[in-house]
PDB file of N, CA, C and O in Angstrom:
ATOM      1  N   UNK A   1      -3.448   3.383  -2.979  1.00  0.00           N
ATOM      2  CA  UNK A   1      -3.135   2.899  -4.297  1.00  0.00           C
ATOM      3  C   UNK A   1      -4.395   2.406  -5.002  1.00  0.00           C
ATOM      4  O   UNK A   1      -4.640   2.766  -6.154  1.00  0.00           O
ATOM      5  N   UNK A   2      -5.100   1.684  -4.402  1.00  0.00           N
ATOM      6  CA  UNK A   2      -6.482   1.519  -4.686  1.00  0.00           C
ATOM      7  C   UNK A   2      -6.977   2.647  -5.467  1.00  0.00           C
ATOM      8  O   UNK A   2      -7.049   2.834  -6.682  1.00  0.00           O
ATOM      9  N   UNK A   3      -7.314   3.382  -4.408  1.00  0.00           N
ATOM     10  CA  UNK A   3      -8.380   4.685  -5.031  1.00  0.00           C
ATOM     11  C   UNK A   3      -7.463   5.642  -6.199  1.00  0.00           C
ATOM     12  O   UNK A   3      -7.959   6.597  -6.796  1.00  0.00           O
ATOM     13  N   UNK A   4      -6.638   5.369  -6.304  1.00  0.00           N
ATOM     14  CA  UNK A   4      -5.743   5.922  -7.959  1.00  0.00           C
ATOM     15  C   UNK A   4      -6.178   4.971  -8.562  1.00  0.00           C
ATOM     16  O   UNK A   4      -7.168   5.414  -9.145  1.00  0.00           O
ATOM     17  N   UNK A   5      -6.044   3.656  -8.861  1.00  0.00           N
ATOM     18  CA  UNK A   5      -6.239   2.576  -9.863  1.00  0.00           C
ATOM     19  C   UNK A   5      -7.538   2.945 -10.088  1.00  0.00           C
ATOM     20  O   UNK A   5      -7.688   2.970 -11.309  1.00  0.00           O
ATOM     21  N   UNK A   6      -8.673   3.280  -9.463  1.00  0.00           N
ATOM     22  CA  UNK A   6      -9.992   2.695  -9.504  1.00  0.00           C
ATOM     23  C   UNK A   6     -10.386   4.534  -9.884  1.00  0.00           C
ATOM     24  O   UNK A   6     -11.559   4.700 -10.219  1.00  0.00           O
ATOM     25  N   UNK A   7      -9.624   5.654  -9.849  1.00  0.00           N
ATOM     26  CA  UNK A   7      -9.869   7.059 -10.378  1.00  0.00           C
ATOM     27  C   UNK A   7      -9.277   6.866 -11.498  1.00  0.00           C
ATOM     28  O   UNK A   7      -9.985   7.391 -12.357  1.00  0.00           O
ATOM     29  N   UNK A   8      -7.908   6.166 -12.202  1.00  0.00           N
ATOM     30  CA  UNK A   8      -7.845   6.058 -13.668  1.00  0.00           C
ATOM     31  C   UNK A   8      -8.697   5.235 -14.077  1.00  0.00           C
ATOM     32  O   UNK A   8      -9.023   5.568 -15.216  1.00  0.00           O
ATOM     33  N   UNK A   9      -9.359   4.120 -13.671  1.00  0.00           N
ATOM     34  CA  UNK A   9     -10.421   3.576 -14.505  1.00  0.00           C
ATOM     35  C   UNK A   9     -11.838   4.414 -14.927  1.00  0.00           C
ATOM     36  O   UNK A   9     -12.572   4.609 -15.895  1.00  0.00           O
ATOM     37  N   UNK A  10     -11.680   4.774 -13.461  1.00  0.00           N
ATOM     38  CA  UNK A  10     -13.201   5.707 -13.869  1.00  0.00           C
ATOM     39  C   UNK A  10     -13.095   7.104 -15.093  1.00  0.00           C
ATOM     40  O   UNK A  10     -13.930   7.483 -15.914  1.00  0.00           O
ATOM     41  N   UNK A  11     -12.091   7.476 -14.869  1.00  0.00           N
ATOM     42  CA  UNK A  11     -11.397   8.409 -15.832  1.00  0.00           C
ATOM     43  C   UNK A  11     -11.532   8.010 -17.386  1.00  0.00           C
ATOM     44  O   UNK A  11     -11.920   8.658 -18.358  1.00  0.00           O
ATOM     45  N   UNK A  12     -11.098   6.792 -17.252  1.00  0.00           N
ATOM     46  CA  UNK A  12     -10.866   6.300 -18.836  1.00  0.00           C
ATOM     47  C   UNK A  12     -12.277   5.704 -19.938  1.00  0.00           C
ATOM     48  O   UNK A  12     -12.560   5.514 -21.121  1.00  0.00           O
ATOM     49  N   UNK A  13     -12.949   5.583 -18.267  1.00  0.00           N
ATOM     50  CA  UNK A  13     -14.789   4.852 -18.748  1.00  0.00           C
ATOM     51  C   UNK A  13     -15.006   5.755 -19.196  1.00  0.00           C
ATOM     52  O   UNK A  13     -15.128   5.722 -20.420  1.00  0.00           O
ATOM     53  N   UNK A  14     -15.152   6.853 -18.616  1.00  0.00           N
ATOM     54  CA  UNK A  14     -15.802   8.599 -18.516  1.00  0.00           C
ATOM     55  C   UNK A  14     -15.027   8.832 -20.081  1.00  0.00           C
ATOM     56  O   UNK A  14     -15.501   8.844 -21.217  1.00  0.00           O
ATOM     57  N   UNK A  15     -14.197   8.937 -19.776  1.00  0.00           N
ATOM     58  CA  UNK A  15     -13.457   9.454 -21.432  1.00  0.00           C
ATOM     59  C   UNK A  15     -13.833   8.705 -22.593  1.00  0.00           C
ATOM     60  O   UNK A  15     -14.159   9.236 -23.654  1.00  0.00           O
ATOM     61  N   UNK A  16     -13.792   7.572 -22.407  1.00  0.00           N
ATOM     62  CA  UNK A  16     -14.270   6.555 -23.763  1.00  0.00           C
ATOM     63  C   UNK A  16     -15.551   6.100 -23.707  1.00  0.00           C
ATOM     64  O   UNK A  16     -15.778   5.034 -24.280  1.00  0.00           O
ATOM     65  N   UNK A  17     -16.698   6.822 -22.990  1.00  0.00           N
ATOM     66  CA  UNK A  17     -17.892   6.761 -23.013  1.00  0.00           C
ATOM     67  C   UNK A  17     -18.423   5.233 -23.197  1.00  0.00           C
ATOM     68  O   UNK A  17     -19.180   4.890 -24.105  1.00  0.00           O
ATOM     69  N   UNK A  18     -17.836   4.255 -22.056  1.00  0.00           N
ATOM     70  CA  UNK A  18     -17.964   2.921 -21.539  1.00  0.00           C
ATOM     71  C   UNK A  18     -18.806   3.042 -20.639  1.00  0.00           C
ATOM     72  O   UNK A  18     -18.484   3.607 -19.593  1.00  0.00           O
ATOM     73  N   UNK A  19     -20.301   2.456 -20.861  1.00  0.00           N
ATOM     74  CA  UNK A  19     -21.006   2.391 -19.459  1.00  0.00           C
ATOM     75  C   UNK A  19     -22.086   3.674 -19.196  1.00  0.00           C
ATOM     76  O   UNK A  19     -22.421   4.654 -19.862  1.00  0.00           O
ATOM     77  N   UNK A  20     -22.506   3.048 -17.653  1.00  0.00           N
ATOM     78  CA  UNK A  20     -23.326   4.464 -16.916  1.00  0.00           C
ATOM     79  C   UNK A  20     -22.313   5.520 -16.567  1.00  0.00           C
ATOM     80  O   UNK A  20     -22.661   6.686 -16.383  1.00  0.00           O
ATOM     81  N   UNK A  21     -20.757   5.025 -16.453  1.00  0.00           N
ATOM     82  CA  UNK A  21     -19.994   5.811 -16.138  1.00  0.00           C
ATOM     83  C   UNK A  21     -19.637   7.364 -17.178  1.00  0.00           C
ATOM     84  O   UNK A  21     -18.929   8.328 -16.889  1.00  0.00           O
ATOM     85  N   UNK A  22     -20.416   7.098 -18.382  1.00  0.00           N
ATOM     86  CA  UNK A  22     -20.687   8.439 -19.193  1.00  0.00           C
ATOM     87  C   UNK A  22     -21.393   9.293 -18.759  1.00  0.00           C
ATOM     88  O   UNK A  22     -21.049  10.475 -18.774  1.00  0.00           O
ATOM     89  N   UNK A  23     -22.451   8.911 -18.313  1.00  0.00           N
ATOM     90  CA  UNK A  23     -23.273   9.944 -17.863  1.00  0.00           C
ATOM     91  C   UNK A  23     -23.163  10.651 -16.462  1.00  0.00           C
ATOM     92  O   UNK A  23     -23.877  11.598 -16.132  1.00  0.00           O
ATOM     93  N   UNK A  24     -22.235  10.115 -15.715  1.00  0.00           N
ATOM     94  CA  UNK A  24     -22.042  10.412 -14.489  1.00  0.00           C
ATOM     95  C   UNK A  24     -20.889  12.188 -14.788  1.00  0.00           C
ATOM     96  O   UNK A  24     -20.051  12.441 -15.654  1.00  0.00           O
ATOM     97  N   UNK A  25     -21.407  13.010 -13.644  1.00  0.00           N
ATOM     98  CA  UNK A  25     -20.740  14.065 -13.207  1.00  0.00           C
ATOM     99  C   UNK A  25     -19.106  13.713 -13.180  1.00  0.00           C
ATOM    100  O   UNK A  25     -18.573  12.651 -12.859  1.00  0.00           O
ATOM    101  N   UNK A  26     -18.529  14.882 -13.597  1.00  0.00           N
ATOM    102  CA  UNK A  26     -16.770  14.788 -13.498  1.00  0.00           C
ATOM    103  C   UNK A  26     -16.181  14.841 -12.303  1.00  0.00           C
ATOM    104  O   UNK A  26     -15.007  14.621 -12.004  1.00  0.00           O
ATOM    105  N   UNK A  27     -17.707  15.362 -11.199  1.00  0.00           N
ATOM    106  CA  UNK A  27     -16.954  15.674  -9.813  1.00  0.00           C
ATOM    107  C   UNK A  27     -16.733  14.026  -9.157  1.00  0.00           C
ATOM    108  O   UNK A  27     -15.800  13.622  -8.462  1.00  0.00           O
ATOM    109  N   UNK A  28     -18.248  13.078  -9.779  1.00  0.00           N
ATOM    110  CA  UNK A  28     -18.138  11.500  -9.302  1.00  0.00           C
ATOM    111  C   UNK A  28     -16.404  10.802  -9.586  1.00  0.00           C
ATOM    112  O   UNK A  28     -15.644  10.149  -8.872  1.00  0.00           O
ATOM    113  N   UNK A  29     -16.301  11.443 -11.250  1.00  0.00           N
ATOM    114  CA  UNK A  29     -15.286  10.554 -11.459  1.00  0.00           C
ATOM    115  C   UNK A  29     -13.990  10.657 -11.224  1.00  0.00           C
ATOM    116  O   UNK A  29     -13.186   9.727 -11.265  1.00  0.00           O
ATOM    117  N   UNK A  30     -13.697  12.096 -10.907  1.00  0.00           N
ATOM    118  CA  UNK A  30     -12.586  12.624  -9.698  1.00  0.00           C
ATOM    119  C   UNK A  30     -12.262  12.679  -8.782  1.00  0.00           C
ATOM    120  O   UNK A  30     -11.202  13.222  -8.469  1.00  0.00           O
ATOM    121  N   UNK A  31     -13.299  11.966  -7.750  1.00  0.00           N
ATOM    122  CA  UNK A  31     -13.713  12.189  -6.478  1.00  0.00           C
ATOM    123  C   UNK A  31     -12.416  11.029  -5.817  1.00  0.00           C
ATOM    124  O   UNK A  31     -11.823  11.282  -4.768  1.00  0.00           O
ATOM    125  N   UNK A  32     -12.161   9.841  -6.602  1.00  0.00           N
ATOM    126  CA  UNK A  32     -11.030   9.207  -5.862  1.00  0.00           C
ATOM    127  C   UNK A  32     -10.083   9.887  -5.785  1.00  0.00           C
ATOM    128  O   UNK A  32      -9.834  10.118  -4.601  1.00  0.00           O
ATOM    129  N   UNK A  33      -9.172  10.499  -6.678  1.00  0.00           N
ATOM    130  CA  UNK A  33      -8.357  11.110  -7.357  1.00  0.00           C
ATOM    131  C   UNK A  33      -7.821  11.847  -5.543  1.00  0.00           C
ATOM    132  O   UNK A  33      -6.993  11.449  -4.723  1.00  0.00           O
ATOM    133  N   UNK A  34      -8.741  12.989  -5.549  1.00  0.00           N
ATOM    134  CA  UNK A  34      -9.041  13.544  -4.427  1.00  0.00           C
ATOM    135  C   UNK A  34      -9.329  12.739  -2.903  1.00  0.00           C
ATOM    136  O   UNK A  34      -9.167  13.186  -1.767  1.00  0.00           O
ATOM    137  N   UNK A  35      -9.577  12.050  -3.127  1.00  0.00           N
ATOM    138  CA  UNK A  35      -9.426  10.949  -1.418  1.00  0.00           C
ATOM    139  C   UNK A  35      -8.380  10.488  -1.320  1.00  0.00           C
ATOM    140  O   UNK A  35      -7.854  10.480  -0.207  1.00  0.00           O
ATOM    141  N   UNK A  36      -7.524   9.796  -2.742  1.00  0.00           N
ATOM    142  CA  UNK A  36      -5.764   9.456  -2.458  1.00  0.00           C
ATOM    143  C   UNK A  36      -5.332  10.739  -1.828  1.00  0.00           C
ATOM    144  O   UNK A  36      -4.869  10.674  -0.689  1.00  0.00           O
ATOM    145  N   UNK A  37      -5.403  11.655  -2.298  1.00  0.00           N
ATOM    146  CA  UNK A  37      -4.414  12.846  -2.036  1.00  0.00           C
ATOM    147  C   UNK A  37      -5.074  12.642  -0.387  1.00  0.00           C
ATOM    148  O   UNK A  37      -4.250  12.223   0.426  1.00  0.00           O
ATOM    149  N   UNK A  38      -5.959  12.811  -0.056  1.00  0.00           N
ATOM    150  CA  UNK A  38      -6.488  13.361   1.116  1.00  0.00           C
ATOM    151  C   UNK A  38      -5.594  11.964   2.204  1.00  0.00           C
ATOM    152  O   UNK A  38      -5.018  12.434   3.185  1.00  0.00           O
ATOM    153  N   UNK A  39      -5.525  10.893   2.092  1.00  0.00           N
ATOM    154  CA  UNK A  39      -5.215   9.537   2.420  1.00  0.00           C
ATOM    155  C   UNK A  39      -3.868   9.755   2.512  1.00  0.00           C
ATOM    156  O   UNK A  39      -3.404   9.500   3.623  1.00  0.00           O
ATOM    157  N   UNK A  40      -2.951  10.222   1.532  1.00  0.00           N
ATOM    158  CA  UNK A  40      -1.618  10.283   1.395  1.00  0.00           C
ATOM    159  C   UNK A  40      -1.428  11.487   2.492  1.00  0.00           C
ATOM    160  O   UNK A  40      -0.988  11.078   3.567  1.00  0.00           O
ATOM    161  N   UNK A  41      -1.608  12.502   2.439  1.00  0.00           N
ATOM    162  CA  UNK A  41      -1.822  13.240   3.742  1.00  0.00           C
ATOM    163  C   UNK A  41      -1.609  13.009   4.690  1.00  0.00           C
ATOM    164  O   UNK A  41      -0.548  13.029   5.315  1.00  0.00           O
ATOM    165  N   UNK A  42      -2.858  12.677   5.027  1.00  0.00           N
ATOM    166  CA  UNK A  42      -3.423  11.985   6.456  1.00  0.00           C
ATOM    167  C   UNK A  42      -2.135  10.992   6.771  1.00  0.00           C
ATOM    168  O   UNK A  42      -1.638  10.961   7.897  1.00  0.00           O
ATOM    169  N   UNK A  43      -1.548  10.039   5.478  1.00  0.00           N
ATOM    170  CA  UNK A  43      -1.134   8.643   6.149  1.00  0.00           C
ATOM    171  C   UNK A  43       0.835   9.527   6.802  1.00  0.00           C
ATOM    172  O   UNK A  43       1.449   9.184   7.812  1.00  0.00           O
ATOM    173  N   UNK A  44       1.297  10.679   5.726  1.00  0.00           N
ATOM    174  CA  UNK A  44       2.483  11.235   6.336  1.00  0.00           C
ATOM    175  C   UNK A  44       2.463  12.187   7.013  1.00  0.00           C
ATOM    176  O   UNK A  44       3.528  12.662   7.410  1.00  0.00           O
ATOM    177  N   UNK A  45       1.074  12.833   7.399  1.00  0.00           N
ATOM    178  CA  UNK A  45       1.137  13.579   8.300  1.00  0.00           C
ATOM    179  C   UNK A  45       1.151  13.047  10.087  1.00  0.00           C
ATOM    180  O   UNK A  45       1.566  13.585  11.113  1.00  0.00           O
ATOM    181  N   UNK A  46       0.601  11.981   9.846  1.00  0.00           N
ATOM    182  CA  UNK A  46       0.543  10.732  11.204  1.00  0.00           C
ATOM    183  C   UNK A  46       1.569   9.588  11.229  1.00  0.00           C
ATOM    184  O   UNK A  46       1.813   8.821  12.161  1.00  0.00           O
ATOM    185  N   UNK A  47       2.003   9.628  10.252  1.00  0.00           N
ATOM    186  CA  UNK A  47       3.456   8.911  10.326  1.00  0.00           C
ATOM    187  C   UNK A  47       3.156   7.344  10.123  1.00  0.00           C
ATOM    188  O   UNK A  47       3.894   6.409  10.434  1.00  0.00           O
ATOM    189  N   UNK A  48       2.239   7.307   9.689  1.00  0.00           N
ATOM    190  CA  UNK A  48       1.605   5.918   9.306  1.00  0.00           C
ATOM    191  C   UNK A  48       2.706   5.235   8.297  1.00  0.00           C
ATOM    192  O   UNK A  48       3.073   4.078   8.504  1.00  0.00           O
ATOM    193  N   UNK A  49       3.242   6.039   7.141  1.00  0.00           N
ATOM    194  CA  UNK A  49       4.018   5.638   6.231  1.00  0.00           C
ATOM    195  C   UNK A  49       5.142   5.005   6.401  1.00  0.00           C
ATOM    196  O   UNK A  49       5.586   4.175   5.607  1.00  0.00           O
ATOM    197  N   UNK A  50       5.912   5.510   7.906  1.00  0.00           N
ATOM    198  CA  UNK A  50       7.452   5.271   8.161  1.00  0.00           C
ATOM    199  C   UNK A  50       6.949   4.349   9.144  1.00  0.00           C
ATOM    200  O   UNK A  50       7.699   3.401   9.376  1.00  0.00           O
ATOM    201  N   UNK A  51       5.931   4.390   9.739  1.00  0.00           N
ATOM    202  CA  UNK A  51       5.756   3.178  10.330  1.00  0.00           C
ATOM    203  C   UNK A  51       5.732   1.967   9.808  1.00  0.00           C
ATOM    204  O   UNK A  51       6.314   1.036  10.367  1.00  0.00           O
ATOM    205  N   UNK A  52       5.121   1.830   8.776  1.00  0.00           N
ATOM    206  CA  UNK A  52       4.934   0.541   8.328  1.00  0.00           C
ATOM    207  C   UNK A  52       6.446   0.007   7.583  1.00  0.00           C
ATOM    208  O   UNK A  52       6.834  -1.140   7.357  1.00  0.00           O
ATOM    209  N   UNK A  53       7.208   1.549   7.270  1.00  0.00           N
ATOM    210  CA  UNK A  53       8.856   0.895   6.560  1.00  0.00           C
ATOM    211  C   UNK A  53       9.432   0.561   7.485  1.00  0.00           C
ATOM    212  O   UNK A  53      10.419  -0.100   7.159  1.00  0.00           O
ATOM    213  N   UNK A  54       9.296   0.711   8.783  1.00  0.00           N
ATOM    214  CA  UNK A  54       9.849   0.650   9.710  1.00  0.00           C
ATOM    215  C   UNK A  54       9.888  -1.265  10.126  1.00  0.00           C
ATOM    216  O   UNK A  54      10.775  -2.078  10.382  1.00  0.00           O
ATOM    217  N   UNK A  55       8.606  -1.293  10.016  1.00  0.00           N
ATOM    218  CA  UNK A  55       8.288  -2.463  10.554  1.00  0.00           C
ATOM    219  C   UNK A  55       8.424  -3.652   9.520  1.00  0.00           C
ATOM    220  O   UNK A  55       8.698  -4.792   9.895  1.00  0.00           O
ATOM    221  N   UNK A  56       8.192  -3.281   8.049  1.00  0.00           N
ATOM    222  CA  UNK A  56       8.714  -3.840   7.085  1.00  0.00           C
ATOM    223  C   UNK A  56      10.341  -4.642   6.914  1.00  0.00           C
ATOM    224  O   UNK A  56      10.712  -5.759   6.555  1.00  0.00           O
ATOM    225  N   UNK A  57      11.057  -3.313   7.414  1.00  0.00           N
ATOM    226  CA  UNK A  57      12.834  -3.327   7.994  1.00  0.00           C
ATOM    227  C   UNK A  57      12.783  -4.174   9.029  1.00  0.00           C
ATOM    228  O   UNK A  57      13.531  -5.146   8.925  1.00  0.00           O
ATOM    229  N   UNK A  58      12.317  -4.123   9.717  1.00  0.00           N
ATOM    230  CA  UNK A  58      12.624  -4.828  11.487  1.00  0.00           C
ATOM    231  C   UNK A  58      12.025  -6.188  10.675  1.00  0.00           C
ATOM    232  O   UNK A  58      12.750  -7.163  10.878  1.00  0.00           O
ATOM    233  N   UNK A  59      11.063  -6.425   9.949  1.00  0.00           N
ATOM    234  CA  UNK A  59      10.979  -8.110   9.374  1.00  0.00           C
ATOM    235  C   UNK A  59      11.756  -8.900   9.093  1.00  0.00           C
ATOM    236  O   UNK A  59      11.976 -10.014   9.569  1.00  0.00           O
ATOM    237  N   UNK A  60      12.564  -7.940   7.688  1.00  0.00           N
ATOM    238  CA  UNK A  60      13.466  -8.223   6.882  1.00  0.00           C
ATOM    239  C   UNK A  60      14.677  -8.826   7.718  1.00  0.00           C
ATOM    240  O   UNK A  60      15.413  -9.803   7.582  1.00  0.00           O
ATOM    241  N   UNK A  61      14.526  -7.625   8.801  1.00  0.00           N
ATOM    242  CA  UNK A  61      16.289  -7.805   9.998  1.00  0.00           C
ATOM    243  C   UNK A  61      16.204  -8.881  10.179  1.00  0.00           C
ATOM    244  O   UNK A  61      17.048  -9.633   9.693  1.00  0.00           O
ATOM    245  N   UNK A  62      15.055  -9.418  11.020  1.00  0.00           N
ATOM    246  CA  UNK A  62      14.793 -10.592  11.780  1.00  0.00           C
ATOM    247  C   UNK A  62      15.104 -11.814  11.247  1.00  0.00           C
ATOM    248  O   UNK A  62      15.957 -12.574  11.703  1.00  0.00           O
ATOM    249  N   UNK A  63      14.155 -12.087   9.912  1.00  0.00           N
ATOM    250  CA  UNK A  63      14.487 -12.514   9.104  1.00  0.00           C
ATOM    251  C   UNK A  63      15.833 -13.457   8.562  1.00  0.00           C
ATOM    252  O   UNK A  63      16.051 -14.576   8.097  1.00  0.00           O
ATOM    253  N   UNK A  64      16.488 -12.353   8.908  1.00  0.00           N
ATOM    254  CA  UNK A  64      17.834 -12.481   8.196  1.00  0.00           C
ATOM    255  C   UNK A  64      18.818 -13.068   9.095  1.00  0.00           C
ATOM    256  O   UNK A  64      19.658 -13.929   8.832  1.00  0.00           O
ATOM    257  N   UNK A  65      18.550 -12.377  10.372  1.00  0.00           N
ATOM    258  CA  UNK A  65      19.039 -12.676  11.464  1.00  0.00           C
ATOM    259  C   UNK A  65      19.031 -14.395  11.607  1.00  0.00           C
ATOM    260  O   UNK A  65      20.017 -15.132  11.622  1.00  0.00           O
ATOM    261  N   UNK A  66      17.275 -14.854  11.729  1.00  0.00           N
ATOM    262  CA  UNK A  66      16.834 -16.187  11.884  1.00  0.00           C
ATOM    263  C   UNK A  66      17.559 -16.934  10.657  1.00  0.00           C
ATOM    264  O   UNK A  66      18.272 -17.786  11.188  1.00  0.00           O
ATOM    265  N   UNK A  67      17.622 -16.966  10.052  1.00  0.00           N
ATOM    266  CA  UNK A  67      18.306 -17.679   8.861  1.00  0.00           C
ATOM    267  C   UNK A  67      19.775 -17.694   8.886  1.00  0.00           C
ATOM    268  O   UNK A  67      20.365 -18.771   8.809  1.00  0.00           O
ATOM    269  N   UNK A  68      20.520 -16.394   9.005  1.00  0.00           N
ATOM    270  CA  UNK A  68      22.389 -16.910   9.443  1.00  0.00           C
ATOM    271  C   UNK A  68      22.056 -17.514  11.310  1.00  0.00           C
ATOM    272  O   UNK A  68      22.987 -17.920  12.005  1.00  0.00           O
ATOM    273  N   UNK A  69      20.968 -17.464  11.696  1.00  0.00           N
ATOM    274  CA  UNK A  69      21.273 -18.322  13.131  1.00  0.00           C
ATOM    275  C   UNK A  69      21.196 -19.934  12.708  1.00  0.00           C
ATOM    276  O   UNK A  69      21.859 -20.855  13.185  1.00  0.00           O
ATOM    277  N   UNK A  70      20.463 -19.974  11.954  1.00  0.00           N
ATOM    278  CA  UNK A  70      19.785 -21.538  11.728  1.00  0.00           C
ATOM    279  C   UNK A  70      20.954 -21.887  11.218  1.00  0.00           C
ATOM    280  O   UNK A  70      21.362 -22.923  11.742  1.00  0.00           O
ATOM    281  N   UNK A  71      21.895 -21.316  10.155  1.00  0.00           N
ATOM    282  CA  UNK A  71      22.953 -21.833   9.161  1.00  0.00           C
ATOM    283  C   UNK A  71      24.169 -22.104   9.806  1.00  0.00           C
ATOM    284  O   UNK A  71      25.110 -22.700   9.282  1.00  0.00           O
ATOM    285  N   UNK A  72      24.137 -21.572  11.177  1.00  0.00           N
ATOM    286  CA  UNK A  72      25.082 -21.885  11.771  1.00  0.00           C
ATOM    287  C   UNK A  72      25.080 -22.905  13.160  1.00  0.00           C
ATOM    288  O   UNK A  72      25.897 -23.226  14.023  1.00  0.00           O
ATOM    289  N   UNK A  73      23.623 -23.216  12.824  1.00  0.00           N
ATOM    290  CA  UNK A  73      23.103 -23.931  14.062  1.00  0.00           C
ATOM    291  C   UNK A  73      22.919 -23.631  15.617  1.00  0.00           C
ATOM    292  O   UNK A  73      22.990 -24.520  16.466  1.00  0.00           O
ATOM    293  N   UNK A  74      22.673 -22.271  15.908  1.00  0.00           N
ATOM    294  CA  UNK A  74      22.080 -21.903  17.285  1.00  0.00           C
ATOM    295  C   UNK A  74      21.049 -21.337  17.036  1.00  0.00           C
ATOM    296  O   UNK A  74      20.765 -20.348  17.712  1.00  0.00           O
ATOM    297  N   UNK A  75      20.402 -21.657  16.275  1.00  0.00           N
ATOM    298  CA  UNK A  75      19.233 -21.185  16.764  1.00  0.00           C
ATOM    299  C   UNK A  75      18.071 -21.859  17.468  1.00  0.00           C
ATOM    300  O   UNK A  75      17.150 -21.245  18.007  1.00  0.00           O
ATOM    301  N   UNK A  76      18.200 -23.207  17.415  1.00  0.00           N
ATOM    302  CA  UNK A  76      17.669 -24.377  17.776  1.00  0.00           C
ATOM    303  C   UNK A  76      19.051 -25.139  19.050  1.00  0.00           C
ATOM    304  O   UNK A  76      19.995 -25.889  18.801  1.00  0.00           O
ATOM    305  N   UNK A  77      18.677 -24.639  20.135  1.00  0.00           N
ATOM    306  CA  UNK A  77      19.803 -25.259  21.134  1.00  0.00           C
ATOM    307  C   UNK A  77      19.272 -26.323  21.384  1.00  0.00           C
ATOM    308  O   UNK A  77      18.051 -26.230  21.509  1.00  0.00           O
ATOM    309  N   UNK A  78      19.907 -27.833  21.578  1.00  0.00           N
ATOM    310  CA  UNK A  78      19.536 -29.111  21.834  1.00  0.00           C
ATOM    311  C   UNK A  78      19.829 -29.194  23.394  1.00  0.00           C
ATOM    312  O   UNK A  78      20.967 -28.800  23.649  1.00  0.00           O
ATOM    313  N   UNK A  79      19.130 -29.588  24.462  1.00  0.00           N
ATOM    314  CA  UNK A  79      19.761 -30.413  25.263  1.00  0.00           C
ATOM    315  C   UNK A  79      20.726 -31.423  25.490  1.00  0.00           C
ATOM    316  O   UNK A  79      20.624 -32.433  24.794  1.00  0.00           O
ATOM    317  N   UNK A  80      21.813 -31.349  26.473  1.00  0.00           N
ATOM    318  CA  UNK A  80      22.748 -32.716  26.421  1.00  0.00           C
ATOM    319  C   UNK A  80      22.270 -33.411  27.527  1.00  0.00           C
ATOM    320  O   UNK A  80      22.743 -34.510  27.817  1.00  0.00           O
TER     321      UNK A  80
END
């Protein structure tokens, strides 16, 4: 997500002739553009993506879990 944010900026310098970024080559200012794609790839071709929803979910579960335990009071067992 980075390297999109930071390829439309460079995009928009380049276009509105803001900066050293005018004078720079179209291949410089495309070049993120092209590493997201390459990144997005890489991250669902290795399964990086569903991993992290995965683990995102299993937070949330837990989460949720810990909180109706607390509300009902076992989650904290006291000694008698």
């Amino acid at each position: 997500m980075y390297l999109l944010g930071l390829g439309i900026l460079l995009l928009a310098m380049k276009y509105l002739e803001i900066g050293p970024v005018a004078v720079w080559s179209w291949w410089v200012v495309l070049a993120p553009f092209a590493l997201a794609v390459a990144w997005w790839s890489w991250a669902d071709s290795t399964g990086y993506t569903k991993r992290k929803a995965m683990e995102r979910d299993n937070a949330r579960r837990k989460a949720r879990v810990d909180k109706n335990k607390e509300a009902i009071g076992t989650l904290r067992k006291r000694k008698r």
